[in-house]
Structure formats: C-alpha cells, structure tokens
C-alpha positions in Angstrom: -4.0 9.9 25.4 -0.5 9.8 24.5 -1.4 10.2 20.6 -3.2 13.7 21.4 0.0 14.7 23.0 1.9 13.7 20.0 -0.6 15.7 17.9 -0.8 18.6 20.0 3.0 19.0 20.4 3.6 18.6 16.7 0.9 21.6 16.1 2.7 23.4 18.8 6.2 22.9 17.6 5.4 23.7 14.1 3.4 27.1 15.3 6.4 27.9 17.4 8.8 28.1 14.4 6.6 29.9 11.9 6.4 32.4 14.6 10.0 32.8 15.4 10.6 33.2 11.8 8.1 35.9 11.3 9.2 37.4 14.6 12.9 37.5 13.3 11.9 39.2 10.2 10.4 42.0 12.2 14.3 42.5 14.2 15.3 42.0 17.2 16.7 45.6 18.1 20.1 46.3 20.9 19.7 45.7 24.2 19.2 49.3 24.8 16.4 49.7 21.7 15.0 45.9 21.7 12.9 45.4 18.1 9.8 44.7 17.8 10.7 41.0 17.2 12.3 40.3 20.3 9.4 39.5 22.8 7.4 37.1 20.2 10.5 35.7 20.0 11.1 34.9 23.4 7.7 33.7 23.6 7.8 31.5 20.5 10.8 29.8 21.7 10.1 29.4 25.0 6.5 27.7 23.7 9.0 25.6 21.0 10.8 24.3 23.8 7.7 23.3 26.0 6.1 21.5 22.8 9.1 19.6 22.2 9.4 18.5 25.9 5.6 17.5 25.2 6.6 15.6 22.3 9.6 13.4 23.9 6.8 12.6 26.8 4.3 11.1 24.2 7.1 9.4 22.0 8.1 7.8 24.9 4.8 5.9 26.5 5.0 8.0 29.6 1.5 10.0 29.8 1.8 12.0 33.0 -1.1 13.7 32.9 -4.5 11.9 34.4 -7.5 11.3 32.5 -9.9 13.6 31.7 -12.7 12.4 33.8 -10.6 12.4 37.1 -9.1 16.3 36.4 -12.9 17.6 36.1 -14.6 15.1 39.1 -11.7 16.4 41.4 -11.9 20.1 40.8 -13.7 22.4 42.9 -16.3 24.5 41.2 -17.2 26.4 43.9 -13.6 28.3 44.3 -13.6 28.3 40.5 -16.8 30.5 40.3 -15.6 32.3 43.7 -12.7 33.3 42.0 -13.4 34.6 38.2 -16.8 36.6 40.1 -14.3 38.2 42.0 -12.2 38.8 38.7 -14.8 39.9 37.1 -16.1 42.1 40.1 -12.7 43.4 40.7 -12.8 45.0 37.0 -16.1 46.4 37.3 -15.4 47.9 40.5 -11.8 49.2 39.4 -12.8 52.6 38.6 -15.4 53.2 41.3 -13.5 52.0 44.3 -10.3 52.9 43.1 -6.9 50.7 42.8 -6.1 50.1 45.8 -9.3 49.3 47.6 -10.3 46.7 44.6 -7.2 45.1 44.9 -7.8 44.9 49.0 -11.1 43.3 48.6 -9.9 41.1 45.7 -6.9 39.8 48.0 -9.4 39.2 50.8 -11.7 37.1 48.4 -8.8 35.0 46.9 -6.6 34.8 50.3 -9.9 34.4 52.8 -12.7 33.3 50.3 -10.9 30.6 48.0 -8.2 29.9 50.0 -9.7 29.6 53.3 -7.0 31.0 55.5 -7.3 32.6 59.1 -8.5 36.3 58.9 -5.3 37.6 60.3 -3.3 35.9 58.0 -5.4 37.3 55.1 -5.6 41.0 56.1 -1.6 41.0 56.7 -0.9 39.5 53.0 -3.8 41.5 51.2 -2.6 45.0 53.0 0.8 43.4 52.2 0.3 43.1 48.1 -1.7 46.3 48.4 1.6 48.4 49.6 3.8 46.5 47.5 1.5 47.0 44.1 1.0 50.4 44.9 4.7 51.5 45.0 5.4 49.2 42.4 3.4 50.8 40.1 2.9 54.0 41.2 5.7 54.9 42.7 8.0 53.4 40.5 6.1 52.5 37.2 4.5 55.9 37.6 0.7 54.3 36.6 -2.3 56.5 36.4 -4.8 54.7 38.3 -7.9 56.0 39.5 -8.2 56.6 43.6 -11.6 56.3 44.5 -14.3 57.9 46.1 -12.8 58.2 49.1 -9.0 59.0 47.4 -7.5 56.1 49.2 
C-alpha cells in the first residue's frame, strides 16, 4: 500500500506544479480585480501541499490508511444510496418544488433519514439551514431561484 501512495503523490505533486505554472501565466490580478489565475492557483497549491504530505507519509513506512477490503465491508450502503437518491431527487425536484421546500425535504432526508436523529432535532436544524440558505443567498447573494408552486 505504501508504494501506491508514493506513486499517487508523485502524480499529484507533479500535476500540482504544471498547474500553478499555467495558472500563473494566466495572472493573478489585485486584490480588488483578482486574475483569472488566482483561484487555480490556490487550488493547485493547496493540492501540491496535500500530495507532498502524502508523499513524506509513504517515504516514511507509516500507511495510515486501512486496507481496502476493511474501508468497503465497513461502509453502509444503505445511507450511501439514501443519500445520492435524495441528491439526485433534490435536483429534479429543484424547479417544481421550489428552493426552499427541496432544500427542507433534502435536510429532513440527510438529518432524519441518514443520520437517524430525533424528529425534533431534525425539523429545528432543516428549518434552521432553510432560513439561513435563503438569506444567504437571496438576501444577500441576490440568487434567482425558483419559488415553487405554492411561492414558498
């Protein structure tokens, strides 16, 4: 396991610096007109520093990650498929029930469904990140989203 590290982190490293080259070609900008070379950047370096880290932890003998077999025998695939339906469902139902009633019954799903906590609990946090979403981005952000049916 530790030589796939090595390998990965090597790939990694070496994509991470082709990309802050070509992202430095295209400028970084001011802090008040950021370039169109500043987010790959930041991106490319932050993923350069990861891979690195990656790379002294398989130089080193020290693994840390568990095999393969245990990762996929552990996992539950019921809250996995629970989860990307209700990603997918909450795309498709978007534009029919509107932004903040998808994003209700999407927090209900993940917070009551997956998560399995008590239904007070979920109502609070999904009306919670409902309100919070909705003035964050259309309050503030100004985003067009669609209301509804109802025009909740």
């Amino acid at each position: 396991m530790k030589v796939f590290n090595v390998y990965a982190a090597l790939f990694l490293t070496a994509l991470s610096m082709g990309t802050c080259i070509l992202a430095y070609r295209l400028g970084f900008g001011s802090i008040h007109n950021p370039g169109s070379g500043l987010i790959p950047f930041g991106v490319a370096a932050i993923l350069g520093l990861m891979s690195i880290g990656l790379l002294l932890k398989g130089l080193s003998g020290s693994s840390g990650a568990s095999p393969r077999n245990k990762v996929f025998s552990e996992m539950d695939w019921r809250k996995l498929g629970l989860t990307l339906c209700g990603l997918v469902g909450y795309g498709g139902a978007f534009h029919f029930l509107g932004f903040r009633l998808s994003t209700f019954f999407l927090m209900l799903l993940l917070i009551g469904g997956v998560g399995r906590q008590k239904w007070w609990l979920t109502l609070t946090v999904s009306l919670f990140t409902v309100v919070c979403a909705y003035f964050i981005f259309v309050v503030w952000l100004r985003c067009p989203f669609p209301a509804g049916p109802l025009g909740i």
